[in-house]
C-alpha positions as CSV (number, residue, x, y, z in Angstrom):
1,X,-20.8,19.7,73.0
2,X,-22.5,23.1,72.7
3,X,-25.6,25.7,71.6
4,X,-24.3,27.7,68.9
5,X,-26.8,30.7,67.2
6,X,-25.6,33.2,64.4
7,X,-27.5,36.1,63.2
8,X,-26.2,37.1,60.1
9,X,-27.7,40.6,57.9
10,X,-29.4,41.9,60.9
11,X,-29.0,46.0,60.5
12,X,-29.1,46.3,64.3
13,X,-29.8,44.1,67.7
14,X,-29.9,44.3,71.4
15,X,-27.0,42.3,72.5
16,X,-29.0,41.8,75.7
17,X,-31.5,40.3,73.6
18,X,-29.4,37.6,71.2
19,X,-28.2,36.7,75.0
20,X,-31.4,35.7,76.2
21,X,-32.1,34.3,73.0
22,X,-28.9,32.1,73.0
23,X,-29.8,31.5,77.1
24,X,-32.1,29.0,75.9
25,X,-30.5,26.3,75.1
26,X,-28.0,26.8,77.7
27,X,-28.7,23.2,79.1
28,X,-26.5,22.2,75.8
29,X,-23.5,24.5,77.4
30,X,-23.3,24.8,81.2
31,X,-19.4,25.4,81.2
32,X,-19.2,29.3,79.7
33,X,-21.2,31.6,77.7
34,X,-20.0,34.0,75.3
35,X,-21.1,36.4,71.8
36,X,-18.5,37.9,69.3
37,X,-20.1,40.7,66.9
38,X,-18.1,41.2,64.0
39,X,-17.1,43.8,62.1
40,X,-19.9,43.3,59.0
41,X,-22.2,43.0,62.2
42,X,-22.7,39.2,62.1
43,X,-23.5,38.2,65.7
44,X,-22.0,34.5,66.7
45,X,-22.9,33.6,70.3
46,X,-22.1,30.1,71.5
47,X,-22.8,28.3,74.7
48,X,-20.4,25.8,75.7
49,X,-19.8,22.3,77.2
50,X,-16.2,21.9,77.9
51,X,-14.9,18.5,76.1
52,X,-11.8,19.0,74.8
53,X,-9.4,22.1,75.8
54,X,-10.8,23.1,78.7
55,X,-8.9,26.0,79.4
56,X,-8.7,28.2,76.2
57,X,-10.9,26.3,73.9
58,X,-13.6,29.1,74.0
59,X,-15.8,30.2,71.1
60,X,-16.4,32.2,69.3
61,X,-12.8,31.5,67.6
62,X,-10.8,33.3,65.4
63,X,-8.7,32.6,62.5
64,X,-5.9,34.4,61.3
65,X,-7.2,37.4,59.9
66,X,-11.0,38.6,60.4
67,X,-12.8,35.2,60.1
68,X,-14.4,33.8,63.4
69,X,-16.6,30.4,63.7
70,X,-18.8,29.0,66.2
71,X,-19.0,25.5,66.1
72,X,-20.9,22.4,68.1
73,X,-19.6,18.7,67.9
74,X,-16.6,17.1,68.0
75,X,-13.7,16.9,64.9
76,X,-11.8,13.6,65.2
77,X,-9.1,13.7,62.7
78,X,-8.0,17.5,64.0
79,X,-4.7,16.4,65.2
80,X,-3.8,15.0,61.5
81,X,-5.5,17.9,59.7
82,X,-3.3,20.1,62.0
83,X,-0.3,18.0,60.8
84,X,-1.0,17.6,57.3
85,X,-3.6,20.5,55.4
86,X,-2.4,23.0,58.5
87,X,0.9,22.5,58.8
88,X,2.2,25.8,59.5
89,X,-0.4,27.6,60.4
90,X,-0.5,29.4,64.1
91,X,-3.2,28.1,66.4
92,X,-4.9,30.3,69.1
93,X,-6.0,26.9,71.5
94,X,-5.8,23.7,71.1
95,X,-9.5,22.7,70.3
96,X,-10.6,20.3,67.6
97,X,-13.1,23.0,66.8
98,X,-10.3,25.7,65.5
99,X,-9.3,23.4,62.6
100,X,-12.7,24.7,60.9
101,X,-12.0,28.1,60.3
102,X,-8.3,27.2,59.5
103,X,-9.5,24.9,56.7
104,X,-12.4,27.8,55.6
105,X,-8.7,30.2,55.2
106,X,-7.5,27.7,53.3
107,X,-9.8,26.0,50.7
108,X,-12.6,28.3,51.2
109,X,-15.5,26.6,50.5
110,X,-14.3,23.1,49.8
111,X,-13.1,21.9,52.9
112,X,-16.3,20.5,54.8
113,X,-15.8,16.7,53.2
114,X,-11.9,16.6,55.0
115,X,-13.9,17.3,58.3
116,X,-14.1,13.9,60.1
117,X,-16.8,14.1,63.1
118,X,-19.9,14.8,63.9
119,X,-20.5,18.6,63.7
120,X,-22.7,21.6,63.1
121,X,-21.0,24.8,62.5
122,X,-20.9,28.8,61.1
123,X,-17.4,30.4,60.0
124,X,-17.9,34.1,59.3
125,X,-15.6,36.8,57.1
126,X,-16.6,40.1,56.8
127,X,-19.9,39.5,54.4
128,X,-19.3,35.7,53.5
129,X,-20.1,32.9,55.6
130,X,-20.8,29.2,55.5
131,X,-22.8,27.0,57.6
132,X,-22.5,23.2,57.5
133,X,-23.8,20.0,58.8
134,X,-22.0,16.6,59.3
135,X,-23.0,13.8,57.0
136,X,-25.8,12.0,59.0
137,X,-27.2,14.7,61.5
138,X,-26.2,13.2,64.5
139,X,-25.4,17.1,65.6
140,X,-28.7,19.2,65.4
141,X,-28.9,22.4,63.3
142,X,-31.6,24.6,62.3
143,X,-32.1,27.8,60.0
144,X,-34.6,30.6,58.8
145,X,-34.8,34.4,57.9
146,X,-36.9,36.8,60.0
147,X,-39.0,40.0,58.7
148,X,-35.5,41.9,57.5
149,X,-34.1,38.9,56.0
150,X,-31.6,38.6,58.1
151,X,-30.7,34.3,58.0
152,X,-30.6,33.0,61.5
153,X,-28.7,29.4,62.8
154,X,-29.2,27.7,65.7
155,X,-28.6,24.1,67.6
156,X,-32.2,24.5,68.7
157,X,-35.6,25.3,67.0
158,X,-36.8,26.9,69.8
159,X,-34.5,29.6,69.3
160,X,-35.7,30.7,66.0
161,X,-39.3,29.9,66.1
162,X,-40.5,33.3,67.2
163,X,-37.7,35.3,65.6
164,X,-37.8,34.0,62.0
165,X,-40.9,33.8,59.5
166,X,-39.9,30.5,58.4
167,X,-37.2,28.3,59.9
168,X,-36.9,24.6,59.3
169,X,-33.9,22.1,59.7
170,X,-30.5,22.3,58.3
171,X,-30.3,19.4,56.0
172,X,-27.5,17.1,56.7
173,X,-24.6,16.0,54.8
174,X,-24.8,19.6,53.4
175,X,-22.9,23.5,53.3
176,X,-25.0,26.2,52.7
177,X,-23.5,29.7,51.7
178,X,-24.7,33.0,50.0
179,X,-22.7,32.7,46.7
180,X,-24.2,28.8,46.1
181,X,-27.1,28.1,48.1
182,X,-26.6,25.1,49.7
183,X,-24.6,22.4,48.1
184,X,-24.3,18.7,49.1
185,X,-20.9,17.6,49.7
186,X,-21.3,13.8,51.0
187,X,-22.6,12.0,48.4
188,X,-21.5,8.1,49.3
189,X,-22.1,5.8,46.5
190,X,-24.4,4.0,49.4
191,X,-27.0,6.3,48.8
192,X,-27.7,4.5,45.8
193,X,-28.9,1.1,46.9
194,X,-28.5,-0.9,43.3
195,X,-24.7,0.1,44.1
196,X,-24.1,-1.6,47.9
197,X,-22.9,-5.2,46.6
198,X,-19.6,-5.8,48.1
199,X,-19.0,-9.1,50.2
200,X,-19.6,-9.5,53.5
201,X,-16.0,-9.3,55.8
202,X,-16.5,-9.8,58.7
203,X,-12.9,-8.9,59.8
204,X,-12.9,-5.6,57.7
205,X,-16.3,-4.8,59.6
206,X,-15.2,-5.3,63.2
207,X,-11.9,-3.4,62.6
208,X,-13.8,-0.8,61.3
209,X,-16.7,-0.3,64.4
210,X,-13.3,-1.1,66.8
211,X,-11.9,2.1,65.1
212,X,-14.7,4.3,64.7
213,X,-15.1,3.8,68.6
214,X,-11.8,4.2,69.3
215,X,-11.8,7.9,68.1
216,X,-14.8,8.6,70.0
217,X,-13.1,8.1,73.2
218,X,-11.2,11.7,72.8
219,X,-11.9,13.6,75.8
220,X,-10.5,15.6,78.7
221,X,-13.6,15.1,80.7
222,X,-14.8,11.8,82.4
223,X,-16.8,9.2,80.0
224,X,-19.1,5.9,80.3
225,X,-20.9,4.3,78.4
226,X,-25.2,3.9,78.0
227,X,-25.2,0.2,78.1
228,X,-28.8,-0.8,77.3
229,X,-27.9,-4.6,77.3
230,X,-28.5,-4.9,73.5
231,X,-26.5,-5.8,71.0
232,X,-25.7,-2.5,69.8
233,X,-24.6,-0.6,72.9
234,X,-23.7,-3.7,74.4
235,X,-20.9,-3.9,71.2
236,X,-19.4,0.0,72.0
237,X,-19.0,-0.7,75.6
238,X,-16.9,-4.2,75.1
239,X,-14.9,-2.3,72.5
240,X,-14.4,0.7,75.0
241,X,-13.7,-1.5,78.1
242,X,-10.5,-3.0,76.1
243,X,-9.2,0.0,74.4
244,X,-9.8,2.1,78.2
245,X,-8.3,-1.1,80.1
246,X,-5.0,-1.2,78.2
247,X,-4.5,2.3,79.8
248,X,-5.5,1.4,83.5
249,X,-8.9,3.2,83.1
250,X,-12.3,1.2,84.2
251,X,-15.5,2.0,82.0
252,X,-18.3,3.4,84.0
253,X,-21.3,2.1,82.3
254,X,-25.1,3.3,82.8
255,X,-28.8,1.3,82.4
256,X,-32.4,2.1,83.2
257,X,-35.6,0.5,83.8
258,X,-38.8,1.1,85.4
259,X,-37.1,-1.8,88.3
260,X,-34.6,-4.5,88.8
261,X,-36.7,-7.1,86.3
262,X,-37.0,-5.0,83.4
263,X,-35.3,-6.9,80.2
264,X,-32.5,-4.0,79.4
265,X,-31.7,-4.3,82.8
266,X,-31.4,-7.8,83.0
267,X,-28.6,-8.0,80.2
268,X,-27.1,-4.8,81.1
269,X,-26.0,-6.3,84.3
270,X,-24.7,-9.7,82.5
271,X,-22.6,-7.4,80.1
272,X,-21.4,-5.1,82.6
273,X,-19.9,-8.0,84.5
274,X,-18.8,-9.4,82.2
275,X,-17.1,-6.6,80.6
276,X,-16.2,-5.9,84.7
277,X,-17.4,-1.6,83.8
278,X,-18.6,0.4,87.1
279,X,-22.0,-0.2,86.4
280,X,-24.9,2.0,87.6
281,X,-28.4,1.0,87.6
282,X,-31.1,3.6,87.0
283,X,-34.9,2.9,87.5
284,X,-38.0,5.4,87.3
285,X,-41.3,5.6,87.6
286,X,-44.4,5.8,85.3
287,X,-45.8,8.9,87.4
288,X,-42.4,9.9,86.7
289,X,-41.8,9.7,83.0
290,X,-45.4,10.9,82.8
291,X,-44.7,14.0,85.0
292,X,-41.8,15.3,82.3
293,X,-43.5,14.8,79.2
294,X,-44.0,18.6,78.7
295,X,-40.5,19.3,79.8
296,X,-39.5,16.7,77.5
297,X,-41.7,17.9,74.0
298,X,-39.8,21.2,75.0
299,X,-36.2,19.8,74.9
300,X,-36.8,17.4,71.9
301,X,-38.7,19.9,69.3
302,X,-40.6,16.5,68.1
303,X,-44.0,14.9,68.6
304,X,-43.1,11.7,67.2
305,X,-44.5,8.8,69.3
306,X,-41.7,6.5,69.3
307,X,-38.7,9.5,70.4
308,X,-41.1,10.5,73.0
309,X,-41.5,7.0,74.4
310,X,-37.7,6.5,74.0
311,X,-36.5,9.8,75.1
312,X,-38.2,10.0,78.9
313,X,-35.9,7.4,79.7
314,X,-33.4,8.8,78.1
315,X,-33.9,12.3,79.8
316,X,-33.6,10.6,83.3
317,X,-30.6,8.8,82.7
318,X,-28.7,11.2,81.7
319,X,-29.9,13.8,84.6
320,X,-28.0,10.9,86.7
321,X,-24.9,10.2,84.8
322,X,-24.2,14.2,84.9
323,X,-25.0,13.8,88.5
324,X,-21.5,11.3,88.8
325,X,-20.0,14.3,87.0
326,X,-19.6,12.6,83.5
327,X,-19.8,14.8,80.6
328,X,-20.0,12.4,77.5
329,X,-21.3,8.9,76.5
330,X,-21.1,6.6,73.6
331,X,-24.4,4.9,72.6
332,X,-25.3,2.7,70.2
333,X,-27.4,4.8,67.6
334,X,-27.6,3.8,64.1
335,X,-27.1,0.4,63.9
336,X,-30.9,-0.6,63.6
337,X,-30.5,1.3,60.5
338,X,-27.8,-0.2,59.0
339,X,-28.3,-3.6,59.3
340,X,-32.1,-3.6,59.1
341,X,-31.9,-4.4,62.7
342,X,-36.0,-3.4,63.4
343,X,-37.8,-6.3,63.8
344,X,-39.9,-5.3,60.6
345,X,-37.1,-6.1,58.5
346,X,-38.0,-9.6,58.5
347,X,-41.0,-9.0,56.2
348,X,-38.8,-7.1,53.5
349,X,-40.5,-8.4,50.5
350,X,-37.3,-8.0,48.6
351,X,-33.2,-7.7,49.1
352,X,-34.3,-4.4,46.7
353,X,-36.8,-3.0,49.3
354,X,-34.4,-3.9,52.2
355,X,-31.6,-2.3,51.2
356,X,-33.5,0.8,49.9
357,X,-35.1,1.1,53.4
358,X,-32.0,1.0,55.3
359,X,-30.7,3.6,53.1
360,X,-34.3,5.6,54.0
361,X,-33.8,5.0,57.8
362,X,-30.1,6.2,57.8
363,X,-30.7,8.9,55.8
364,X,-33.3,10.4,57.8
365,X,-31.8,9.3,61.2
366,X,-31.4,13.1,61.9
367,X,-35.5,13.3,62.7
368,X,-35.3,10.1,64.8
369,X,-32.4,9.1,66.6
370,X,-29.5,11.1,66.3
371,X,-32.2,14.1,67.5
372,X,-33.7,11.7,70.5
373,X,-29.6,10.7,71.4
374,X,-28.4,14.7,70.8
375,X,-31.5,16.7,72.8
376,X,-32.2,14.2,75.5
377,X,-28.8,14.0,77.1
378,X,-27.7,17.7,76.1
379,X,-31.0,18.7,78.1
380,X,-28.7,17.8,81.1
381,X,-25.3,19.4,79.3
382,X,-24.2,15.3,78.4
383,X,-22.5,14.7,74.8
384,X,-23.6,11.2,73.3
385,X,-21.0,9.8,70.7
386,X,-21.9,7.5,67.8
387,X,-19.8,5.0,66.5
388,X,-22.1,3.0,64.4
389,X,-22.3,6.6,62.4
390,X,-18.8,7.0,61.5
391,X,-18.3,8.2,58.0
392,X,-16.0,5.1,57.4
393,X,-17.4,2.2,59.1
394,X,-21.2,3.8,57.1
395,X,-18.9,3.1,53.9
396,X,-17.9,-0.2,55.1
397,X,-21.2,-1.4,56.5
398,X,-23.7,0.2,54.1
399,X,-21.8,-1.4,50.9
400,X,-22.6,-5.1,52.0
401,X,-24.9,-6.2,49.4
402,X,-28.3,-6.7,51.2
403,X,-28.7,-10.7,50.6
404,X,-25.8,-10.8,53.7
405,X,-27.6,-8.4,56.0
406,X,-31.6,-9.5,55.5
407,X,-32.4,-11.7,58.5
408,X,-34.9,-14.0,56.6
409,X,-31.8,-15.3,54.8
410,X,-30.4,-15.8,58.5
411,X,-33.0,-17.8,60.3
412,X,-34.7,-14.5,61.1
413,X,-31.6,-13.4,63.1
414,X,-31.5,-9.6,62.8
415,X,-28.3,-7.8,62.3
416,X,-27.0,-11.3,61.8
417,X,-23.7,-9.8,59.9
418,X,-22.9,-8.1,62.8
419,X,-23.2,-10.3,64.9
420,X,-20.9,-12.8,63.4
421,X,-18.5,-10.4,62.9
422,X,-17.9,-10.1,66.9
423,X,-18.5,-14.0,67.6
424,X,-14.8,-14.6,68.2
425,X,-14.9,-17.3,70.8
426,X,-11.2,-17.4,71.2
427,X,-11.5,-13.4,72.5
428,X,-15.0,-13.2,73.4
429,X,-16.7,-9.3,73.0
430,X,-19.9,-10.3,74.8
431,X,-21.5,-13.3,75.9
432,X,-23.5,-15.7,73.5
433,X,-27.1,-14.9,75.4
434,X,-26.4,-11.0,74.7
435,X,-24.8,-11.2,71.6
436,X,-27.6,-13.2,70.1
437,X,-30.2,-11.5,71.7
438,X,-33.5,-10.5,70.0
439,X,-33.7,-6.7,69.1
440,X,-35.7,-5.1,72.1
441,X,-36.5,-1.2,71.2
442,X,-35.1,0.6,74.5
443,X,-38.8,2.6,75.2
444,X,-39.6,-1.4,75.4
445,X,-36.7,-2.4,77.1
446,X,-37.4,-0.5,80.3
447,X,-40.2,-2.2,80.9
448,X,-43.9,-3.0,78.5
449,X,-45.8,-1.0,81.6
450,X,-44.2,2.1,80.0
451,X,-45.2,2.1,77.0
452,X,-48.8,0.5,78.2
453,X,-49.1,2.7,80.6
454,X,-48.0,6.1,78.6
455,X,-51.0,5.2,76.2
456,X,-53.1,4.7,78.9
457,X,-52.8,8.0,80.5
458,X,-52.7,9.8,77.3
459,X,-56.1,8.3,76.1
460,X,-57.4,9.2,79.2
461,X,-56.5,13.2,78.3
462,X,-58.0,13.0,74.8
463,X,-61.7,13.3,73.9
464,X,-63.0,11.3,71.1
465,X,-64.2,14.4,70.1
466,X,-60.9,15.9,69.6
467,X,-60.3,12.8,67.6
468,X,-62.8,13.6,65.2
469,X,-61.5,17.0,64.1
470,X,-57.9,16.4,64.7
471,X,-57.6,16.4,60.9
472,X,-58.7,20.2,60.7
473,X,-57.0,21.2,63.3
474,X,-53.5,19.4,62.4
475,X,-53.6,19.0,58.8
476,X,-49.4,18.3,58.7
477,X,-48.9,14.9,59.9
478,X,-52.4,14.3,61.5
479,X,-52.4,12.8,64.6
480,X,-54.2,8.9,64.0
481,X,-54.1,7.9,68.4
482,X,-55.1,9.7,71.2
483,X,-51.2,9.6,72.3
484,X,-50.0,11.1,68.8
485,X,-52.7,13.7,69.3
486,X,-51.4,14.0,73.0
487,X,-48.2,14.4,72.2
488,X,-49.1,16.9,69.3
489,X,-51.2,19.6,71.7
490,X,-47.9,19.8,74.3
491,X,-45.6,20.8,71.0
492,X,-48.2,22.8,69.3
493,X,-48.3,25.1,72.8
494,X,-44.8,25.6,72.2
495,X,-44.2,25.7,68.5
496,X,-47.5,26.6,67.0
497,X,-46.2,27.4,63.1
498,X,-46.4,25.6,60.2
499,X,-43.1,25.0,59.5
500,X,-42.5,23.6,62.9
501,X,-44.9,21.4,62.4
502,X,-43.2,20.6,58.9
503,X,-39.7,19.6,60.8
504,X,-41.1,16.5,62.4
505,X,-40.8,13.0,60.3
506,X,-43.4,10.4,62.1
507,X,-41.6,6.9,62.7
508,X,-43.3,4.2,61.3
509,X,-42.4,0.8,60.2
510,X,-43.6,-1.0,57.4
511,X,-44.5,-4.6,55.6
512,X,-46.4,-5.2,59.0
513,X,-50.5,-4.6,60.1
514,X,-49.9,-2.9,63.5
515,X,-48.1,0.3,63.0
516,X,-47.4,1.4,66.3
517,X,-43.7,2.0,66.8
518,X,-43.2,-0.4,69.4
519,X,-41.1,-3.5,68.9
520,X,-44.0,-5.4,70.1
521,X,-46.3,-4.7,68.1
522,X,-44.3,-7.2,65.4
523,X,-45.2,-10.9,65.1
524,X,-42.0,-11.9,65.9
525,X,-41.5,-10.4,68.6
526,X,-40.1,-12.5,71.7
527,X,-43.0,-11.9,73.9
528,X,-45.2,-13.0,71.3
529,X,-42.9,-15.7,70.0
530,X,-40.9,-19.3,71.6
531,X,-39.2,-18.3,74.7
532,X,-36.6,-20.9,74.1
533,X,-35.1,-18.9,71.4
534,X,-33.9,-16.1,73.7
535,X,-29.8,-16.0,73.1
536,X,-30.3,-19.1,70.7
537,X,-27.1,-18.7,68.3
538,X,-27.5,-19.6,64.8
C-alpha cells in the first residue's frame, strides 16, 4: 500500500534531502507524498498508494495527543477494533491504518498481536517509538543506524544502504522499541513442529481460506485477481468470484506466459471460464525479461535465482494490470509452504523432517515470496494480498499433523489436504483437471524457454574465470552457477556492503541431487514423468 521511512535521533537533516531519500521508492506510493517532523525531531515521511480512504487517509497520522505513525499494509479487523478496544475514541479519517496509533495510546506497547493484517509500521511520541512487523513478512521492512546513531526504517533497503553503517531486515512477527529491544510477539504453538497434530477438517480448512480471502477483498479501488492456473491462485480467484458475484461485481483476473501455449496459461484460461472472471492474457518475451533484469535486481533488493526467475514475469504483469487501472490483487503466496506443496516434498524422509520444513519455508517466506509478491508489483504502485497467510487460517492449516499433509501418504499428490478440502462436487470451486493439477513453479509455468533461456544468456556473460575466484570475491552466499554469479554482479553494483549481502536467503530445496530451483529439476516432475497423470484425481 505504501513506502514508509523514519529517521529517528538524527540532531539535524535537510528536509530536501529525507525527500529525495523517501523519492525512491516512490513506485510503492504514486497517489501523494508527504513528511511530518515532530517535535523531538523524529522525521516520518510516507509515500502513499491510496487503498482505503481515499480522501483523508493521508499519513503521517496523528493520534490524540503528540503521537504520529506512518504505516504500510492493510489492518483487516480495524472496523471491530474501532468498535470494541476504540470505542470512544475520536478518529481524524477513516483509514484502517489510524487504529495503530490509537491502540499504541492505549496499551502502549502491547497492542501489535490485536493487529490483524499484513503490516509494517512506526508510531512516534516525543522520545519513544515502536516499530513492528506483521507475523509472516508478507509487508517489507528494513532497519539500521548511521555514523550518529541515529536508527533509520524503511519499506526499502535501498533507502538506507548508503545512509546507515549497518542496516539489515526487520525481523518478522516482531516490535522493536528503545526501552526492550525488540521483542517477539507472535509466537504460534506451530512454530514448534512436535506440536502440529490436530486432525485433518476439511470443512474447518475451506471455511477458514474462504474467510481469510473474504477480508482481503476490502478496498475502495478496483481489484483482480493473478490467476496463474494452479491450484493455489486458481483457489483465491473461485473464492473471490462468489463472494464479488453475490454483490453484482465480475472478477477481473490476469495470466502471463512467454505465448498462448505456455502451461499457466493453458489452465488460467479453463479457470477463468469457468469461474466466467474478465480474463486478461499477458505474454512477453525472453529479449524482454532479459532486457529488465537490472531494473528488476534494483526493485527486488535479492540475488536469489529462483525470485529473479519468478519475479520478471511478475514485474510485467503487474506494469499491465496497473495499466487497466487496478490497484490491488490477491495471489496465491504461501501455500507451497504450508502444505509442502514443492515438488521436493515427496522425498521427506520423515513426517518429522516434513513438518519441520514447512515450518522453515513459512517462516522464512519474508526472503522468498512474500518479498518477490510485495516488490515486484509495488514496483508498478500494485498491492498483492495473501490469503494463504492469514494469521488464522496459518493456525488452522499449520496444526494438521504432518501424516495428513505429506503427499507420499497420498499417492504423491501434493497439497493433497487441500485439495480435498475444495472437491465439493455438488458446488464445484474449480474443475477436476485444475484442481488436481501437478505443482508447476510460475518462473516454469510461463514457459521452460524462460528459464532455459535466462541460463543461457547469463552463462554466456560469465567467464569461467570469474567462476574460479567467485569465492574471494563473494564470500557471503557464494555464487555456485554462472546465473547466481550473474545475478550477484547486477546487485553488488547497487548494494555493495556486507550486510546487504547478509539480507539475502538463497532458495534451495532439498532431499533431491539437482538443486536448481526449478520445479523441473525434480524426478517427478510432469515433464519428466506419465503424461496421463495430468488432472488424474486420487
Amino acid at each position: 500500500m505504501c513506502g514508509i521511512l523514519a529517521i529517528i535521533g538524527r540532531k539535524e537533516e535537510k528536509v530536501e534531502s529525507i525527500q529525495a531519500l523517501s523519492k525512491r521508492m516512490s513506485h510503492r506510493g504514486p497517489d501523494e507524498s508527504d513528511m511530518h517532523i515532530t517535535e523531538s525531531g523524529a522525521i516520518l515521511s510516507h509515500e502513499r498508494l491510496a487503498i482505503i480512504d481515499i480522501n483523508t487517509g493521508i499519513q503521517p497520522i496523528q493520534g490524540t495527543s503528540k503521537a504520529w505513525m506512518i504505516h504500510n499494509g492493510e489492518i483487516y479487523n480495524y472496523k471491530a477494533l474501532k468498535e470494541n478496544d476504540l470505542k470512544g475514541h475520536t478518529f481524524r479519517t477513516t483509514s484502517d491504518s489510524e487504529v495503530i496509533v490509537h491502540l499504541y495510546e492505549k496499551y502502549g506497547y502491547s497492542f501489535v498481536d490485536k493487529l490483524d493484517g499484513d503490516f509494517a509500521f512506526v508510531v512516534v511520541d516525543g522520545k519513544d517509538f515502536i516499530a513492528a512487523r506483521d507475523p509472516i513478512g508478507v509487508k517489507p521492512l528494513y532497519y539500521g543506524t548511521d555514523e550518529f546513531g541515529a536508527m533509520w526504517f524503511s519499506s526499502e533497503m535501498k533507502v538506507l544502504a548508503d545512509q546507515c553503517e549497518t542496516f539489515e531486515a526487520f525481523p518478522p512477527g516482531y516490535y522493536y522499541t528503545p526501552d526492550t529491544g525488540f521483542v517477539q510477539y507472535y509466537k504460534p504453538k506451530w512454530y514448534r513442529p512436535e506440536r502440529s497434530v490436530e486432525d485433518a477438517d476439511l470443512t474447518k480448512l475451506r471455511e477458514a481460506l474462504i474467510t481469510a480471502t473474504s477480508k482481503r477483498l476490502m478496498a475502495d479501488v478496483p481489484l483482480g485477481v493473478l490467476l496463474s492456473g494452479g491450484l493455489d491462485s486458481s483457489l483465491t480467484s473461485s473464492i473471490a468470484a462468489r463472494i464479488l458475484a453475490q454483490s453484482g461485481k465480475k472478477l477481473h483476473s490476469f495470466s502471463i506466459g512467454l505465448d498462448s501455449s505456455a502451461p499457466d496459461l493453458i489452465a488460467a484460461r479453463k479457470v477463468a471460464d469457468f469461474l466466467k472472471t474478465e480474463h486478461h492474457e499477458i505474454h512477453f518475451t525472453v529479449e524482454e525479461g532479459i532486457e529488465i533484469i537490472k531494473k528488476l535486481i534494483w526493485h527486488l533488493e535479492t540475488y536469489d535465482v529462483t525470485s529473479i526467475r519468478a519475479s520478471t514475469p511478475m514485474y510485467f504483469l503487474s506494469k499491465a494490470i496497473t495499466e487497466k487501472g487496478i490497484k490491488v490483487v490477491l495471489s496465491g503466496e504461501g501455500a507451497d509452504e504450508i502444505f509442502g506443496g514443492y515438488l521436493y516434498f515427496k522425498n521427506a524422509p520423515s513426517a518429522e523432517e516434513f513438518q519441520k520444513e514447512t515450518v522453515r519455508r513459512v517462516k522464512r517466506l519474508s526472503t522468498a515470496d512474500c518479498l518477490r509478491a510485495d516488490k515486484s508489483t509495488m514496483a508498478h504502485g500494485l498491492e498483492a494480498r495473501v490469503p494463504f497467510l492469514d494469521k488464522a487460517f496459518l493456525q488452522t492449516a499449520m496444526e494438521i499433523a504432518p501424516e495428513f499433509k505429506m503427499p507420499s501418504s497420498h499417492g504423491g499428490v501434493e497439497k493433497f489436504i487441500l485439495r480435498k478440502a475444495f472437491d465439493t462436487p455438488e458446488q464445484p470451486f474449480l474443475p477436476d483437471e485444475v484442481l488436481w493439477r501437478q505443482k508447476e513453479q510460475f518462473s516454469d509455468g510461463v514457459g521452460y524457454s524462460w528459464i532455459d533461456s535466462l541460463i543461457a544468456y547469463a552463462s554466456s556473460k560469465v567467464s569461467d574465470v570469474e567462476m574460479e575466484t567467485a569465492k574471494s570475491k563473494y564470500p557471503v552466499n557464494t555464487p555456485s552457477t554462472k546465473e547466481a554469479y550473474f545475478y550477484r554482479e547486477i546487485f553488488h553494483g547497487y548494494f555493495p556492503q556486507d550486510c546487504a549481502a547478509k539480507s539475502v536467503k538463497r532458495w534451495i530445496p532439498k532431499w533431491q541431487a539437482d538443486l536448481d530451483p526449478s520445479g523441473r529439476a525434480n524426478t517427478t516432475h510432469i515433464a519428466k514423468a506419465d503424461m496421463s497423470k495430468v488432472g488424474q484425481k486420487v
